[in-house]
C-alpha positions as CSV (number, residue, x, y, z in Angstrom):
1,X,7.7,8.7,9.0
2,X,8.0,5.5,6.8
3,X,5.8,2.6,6.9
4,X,6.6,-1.0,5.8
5,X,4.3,-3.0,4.3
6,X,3.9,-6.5,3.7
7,X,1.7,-7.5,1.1
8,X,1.7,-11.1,1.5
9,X,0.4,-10.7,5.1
10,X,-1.4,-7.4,4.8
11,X,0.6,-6.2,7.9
12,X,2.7,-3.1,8.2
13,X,5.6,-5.0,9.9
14,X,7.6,-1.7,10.8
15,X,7.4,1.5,11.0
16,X,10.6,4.4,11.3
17,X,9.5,7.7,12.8
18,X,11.8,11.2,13.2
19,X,9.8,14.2,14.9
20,X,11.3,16.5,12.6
21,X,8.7,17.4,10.0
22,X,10.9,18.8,7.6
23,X,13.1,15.6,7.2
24,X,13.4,13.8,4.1
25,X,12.0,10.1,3.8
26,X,15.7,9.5,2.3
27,X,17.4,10.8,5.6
28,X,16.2,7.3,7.1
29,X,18.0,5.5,5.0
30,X,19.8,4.0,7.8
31,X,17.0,2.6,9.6
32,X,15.4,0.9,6.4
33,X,19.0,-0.6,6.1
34,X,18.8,-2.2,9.4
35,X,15.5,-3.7,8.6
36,X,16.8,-5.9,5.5
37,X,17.3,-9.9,5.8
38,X,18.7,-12.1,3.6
39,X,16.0,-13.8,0.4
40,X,14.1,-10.0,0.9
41,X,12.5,-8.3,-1.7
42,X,11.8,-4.5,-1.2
43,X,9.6,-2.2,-3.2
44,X,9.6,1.7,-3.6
45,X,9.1,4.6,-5.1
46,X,11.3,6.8,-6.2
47,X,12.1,8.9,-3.6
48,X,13.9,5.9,-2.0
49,X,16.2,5.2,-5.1
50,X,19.5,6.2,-4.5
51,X,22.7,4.4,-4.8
52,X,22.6,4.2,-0.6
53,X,19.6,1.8,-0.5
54,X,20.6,0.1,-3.5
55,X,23.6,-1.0,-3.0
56,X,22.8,-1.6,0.6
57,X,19.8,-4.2,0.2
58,X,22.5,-6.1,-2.3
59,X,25.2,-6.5,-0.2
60,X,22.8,-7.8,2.3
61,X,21.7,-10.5,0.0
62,X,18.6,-9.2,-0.4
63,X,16.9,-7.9,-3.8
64,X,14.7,-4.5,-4.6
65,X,12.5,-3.0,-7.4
66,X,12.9,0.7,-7.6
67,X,11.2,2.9,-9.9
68,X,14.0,4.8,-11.2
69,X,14.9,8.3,-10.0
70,X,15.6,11.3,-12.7
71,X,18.7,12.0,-11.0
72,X,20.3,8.7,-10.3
73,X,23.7,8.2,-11.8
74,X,23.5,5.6,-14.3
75,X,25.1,4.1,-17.1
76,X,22.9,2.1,-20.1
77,X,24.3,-1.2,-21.6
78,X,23.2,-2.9,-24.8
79,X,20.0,-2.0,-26.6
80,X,16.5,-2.1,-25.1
81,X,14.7,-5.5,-25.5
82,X,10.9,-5.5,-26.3
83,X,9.6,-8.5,-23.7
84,X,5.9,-8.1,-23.7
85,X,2.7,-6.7,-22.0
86,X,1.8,-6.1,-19.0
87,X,-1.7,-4.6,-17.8
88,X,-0.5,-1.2,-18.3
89,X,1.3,-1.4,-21.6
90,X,4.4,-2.7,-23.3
91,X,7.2,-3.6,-21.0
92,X,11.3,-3.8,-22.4
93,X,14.4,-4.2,-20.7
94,X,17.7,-3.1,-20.9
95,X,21.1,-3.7,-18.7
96,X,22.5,-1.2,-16.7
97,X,25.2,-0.3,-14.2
98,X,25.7,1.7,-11.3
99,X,29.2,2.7,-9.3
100,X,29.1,4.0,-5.8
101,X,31.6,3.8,-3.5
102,X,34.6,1.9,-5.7
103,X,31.7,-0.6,-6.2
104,X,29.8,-1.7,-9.2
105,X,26.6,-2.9,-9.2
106,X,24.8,-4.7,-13.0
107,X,21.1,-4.1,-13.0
108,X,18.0,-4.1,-15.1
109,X,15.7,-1.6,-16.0
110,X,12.7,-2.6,-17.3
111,X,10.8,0.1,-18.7
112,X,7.0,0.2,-19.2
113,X,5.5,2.2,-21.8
114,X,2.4,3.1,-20.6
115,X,-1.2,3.1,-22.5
116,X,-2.4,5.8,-20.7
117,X,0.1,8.6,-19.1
118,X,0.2,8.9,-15.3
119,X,-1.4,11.6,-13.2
120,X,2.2,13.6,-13.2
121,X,2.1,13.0,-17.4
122,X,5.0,10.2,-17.5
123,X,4.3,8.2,-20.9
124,X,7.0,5.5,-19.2
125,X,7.9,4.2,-16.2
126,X,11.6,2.6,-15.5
127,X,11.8,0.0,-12.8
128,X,15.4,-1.1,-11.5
129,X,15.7,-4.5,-10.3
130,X,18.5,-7.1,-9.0
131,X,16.3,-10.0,-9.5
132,X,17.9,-13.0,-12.2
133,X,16.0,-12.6,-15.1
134,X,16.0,-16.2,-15.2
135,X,13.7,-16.7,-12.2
136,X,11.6,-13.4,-12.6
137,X,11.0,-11.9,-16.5
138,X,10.6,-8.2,-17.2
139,X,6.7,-8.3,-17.1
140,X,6.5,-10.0,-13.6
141,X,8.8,-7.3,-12.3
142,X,6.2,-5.1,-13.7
143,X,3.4,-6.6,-11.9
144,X,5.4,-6.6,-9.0
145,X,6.2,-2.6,-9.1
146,X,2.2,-2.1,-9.0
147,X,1.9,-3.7,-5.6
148,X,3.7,-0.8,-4.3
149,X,0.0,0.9,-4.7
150,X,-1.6,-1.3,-2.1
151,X,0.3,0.7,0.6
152,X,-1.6,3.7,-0.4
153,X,-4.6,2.3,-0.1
154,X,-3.6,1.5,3.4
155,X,-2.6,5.0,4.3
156,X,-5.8,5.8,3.1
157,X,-7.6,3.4,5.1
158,X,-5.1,4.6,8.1
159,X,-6.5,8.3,7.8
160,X,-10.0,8.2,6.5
161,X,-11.4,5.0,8.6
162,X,-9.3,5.1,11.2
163,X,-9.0,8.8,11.8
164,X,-5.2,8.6,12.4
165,X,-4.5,12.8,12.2
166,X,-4.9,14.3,15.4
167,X,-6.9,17.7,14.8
168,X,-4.4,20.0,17.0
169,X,-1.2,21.1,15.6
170,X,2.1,21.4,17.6
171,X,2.7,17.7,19.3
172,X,4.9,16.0,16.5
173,X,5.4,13.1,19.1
174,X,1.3,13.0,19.7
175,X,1.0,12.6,15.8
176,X,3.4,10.0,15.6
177,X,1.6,8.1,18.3
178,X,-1.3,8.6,16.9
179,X,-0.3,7.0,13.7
180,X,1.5,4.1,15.5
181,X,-2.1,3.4,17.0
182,X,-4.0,3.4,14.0
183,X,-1.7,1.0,11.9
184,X,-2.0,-1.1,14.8
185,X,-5.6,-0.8,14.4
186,X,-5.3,-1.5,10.7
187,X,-3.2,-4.6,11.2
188,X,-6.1,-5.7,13.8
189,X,-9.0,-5.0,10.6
190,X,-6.2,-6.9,8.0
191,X,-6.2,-10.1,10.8
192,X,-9.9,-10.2,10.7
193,X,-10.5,-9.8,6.8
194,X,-7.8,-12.8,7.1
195,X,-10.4,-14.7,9.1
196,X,-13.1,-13.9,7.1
197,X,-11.3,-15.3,3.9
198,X,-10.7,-18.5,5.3
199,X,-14.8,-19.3,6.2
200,X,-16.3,-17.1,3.3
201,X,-16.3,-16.2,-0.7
202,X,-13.0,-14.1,-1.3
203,X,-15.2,-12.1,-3.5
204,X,-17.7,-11.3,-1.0
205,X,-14.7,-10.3,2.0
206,X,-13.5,-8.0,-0.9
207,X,-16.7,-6.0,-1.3
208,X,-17.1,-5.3,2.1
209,X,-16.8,-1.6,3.1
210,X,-13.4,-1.2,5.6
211,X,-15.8,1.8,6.5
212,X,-18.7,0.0,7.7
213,X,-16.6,-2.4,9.5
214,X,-14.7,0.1,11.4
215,X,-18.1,2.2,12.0
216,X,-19.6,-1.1,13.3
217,X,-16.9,-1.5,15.9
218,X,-17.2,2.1,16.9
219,X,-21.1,1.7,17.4
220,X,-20.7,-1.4,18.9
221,X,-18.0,-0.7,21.3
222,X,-19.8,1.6,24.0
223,X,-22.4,-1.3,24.6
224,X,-20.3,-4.1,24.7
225,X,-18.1,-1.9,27.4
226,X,-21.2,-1.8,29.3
227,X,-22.6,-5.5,29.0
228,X,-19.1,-6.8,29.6
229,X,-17.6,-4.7,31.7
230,X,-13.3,-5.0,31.5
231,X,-13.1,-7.5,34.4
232,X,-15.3,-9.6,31.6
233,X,-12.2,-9.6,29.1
234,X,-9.6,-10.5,31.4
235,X,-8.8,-13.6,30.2
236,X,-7.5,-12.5,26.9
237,X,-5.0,-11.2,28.3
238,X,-3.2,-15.0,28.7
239,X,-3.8,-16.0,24.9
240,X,-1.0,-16.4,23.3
241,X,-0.6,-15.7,19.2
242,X,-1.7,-19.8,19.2
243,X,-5.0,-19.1,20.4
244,X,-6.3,-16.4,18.3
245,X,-6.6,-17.6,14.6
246,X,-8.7,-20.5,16.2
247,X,-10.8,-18.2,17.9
248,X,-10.9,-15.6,15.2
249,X,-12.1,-18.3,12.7
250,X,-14.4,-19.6,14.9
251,X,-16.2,-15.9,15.4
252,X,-16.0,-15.1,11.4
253,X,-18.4,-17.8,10.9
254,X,-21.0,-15.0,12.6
255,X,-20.4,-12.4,10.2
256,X,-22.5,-11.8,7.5
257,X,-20.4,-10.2,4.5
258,X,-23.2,-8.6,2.9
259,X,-24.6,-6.9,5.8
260,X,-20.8,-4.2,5.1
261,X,-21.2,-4.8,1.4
262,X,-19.2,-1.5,-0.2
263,X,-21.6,1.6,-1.4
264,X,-21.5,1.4,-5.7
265,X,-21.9,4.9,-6.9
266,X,-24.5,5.5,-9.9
267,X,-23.7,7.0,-13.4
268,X,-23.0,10.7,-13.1
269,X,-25.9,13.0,-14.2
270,X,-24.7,15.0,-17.4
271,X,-23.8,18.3,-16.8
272,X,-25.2,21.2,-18.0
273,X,-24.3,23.1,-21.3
274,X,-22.4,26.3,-20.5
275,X,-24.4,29.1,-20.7
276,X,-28.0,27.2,-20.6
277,X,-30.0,28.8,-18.0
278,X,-31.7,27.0,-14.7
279,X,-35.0,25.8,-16.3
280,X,-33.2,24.0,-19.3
281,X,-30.8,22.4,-17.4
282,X,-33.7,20.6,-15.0
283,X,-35.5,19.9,-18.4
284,X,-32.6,18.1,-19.4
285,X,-31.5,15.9,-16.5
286,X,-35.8,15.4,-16.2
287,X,-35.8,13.9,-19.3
288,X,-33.0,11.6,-18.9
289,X,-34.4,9.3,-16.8
């Protein structure tokens, strides 16, 4: 299953599902294709860069920022061009061109050398992009690779908040259900953090706990069920999309942000010496405080 996100409305817009759990995200390459407009920009890993998606998002007028795949076919022009930093560490840029199909397609890789390697040990990270260097320069198309990680915080929000794995095994089409719910569910939490933003401190909607929001509506929702029983709720079902940012904003004026602030964790106790027994090791952490 593939999920896209939006990041400038915190929505996952689509989503393209195959029941077959041994498929590769790349086999639904077709369906990602049939989701690009003209003026887009797209943003993946490398899983999805292959000359298929590539040169399928430009002939559709549409642009893309790929971190670069070890085995894509490639072919390096010119020298590498030191640009700048980004957050991460120094960012260059070189020209490059890829062929597929009796076509030819001139891109730039901008390559971040990173100050700290990655998880997976990578000392560099190569981004291929389509976008004019005159409107967007090598270390913006940096920045704009590292948005790709706030789709993993929303899987993560998807399966650890909103409980989106069904416990049984053996219903593939039940799982993918499942998950359809839950980023509808997600979308409905991203459309009231929205509303929140626009009546409190941005700082104060960011600290608050997507946990304790989503355990307050569990909580809350038995009672309410029984106070106002579904007859009571009837007439939601005539708003259109025009009524519900006025009512939305209207009810986050209620909330109180630091009632769900996020839970900071303390500095980690010190560990024990290897081979000190019990009794030292309480002395020790005793004495620290």
């Amino acid at each position: 299953m593939l999920a896209v996100y939006e990041s400038a409305t915190d929505l996952v817009t689509h989503v393209c599902l195959t029941p077959d759990g041994h498929a590769q995200e790349r086999s639904l390459s077709d369906d990602i294709l049939a989701l690009v407009e003209r003026r887009d920009l797209w943003i993946a890993d490398r899983n999805f860069c292959t000359l298929k998606l590539l040169f399928g998002i430009a002939a559709r007028g549409a642009v893309f920022a790929f971190r670069q795949h070890g085995c894509l076919p490639t072919r390096l022009l010119g020298k590498r061009r030191y640009k700048g930093r980004s957050e991460t560490g120094q960012v260059h840029e070189q020209a490059m061109e890829l062929e597929y199909q009796d076509q030819t397609l001139r891109v730039r890789r901008v390559t971040v050398v990173l100050d700290q390697p990655t998880t997976d040990g990578d000392t560099e990270i190569h981004v291929l992009t389509n976008l004019s260097d005159k409107k967007v320069d090598a270390v913006a198309v940096a920045e704009l690779y590292r948005k790709r990680w706030t789709i993993e915080g929303r899987f993560y929000e998807v399966t650890q908040t909103l409980n989106c794995e069904p416990n049984t095994l053996g219903y593939p089409k039940a799982a993918l259900f499942a998950f359809c719910l839950a980023l509808m569910a997600s979308n409905a939490v991203a459309l009231l953090r929205a509303a929140l933003r626009s009546v409190h401190d941005l700082d104060a909607v960011e600290e608050m706990s997507r946990y304790y929001v989503a355990l307050e509506v569990r909580e809350t929702y038995v009672g309410m069920m029984i106070a106002l029983p579904p007859p009571a709720g009837l007439p939601f079902e005539n708003w259109t999309p025009r009524h519900w940012p006025k009512h939305c904003v209207r009810w986050a004026r209620y909330v109180q942000p630091i009632k769900y602030r996020k839970a900071r964790r303390g500095p980690k106790k010190p560990r024990c010496p290897k081979g000190s027994t019990v009794m030292e090791g309480m002395c020790r952490l005793i004495s620290s405080y």
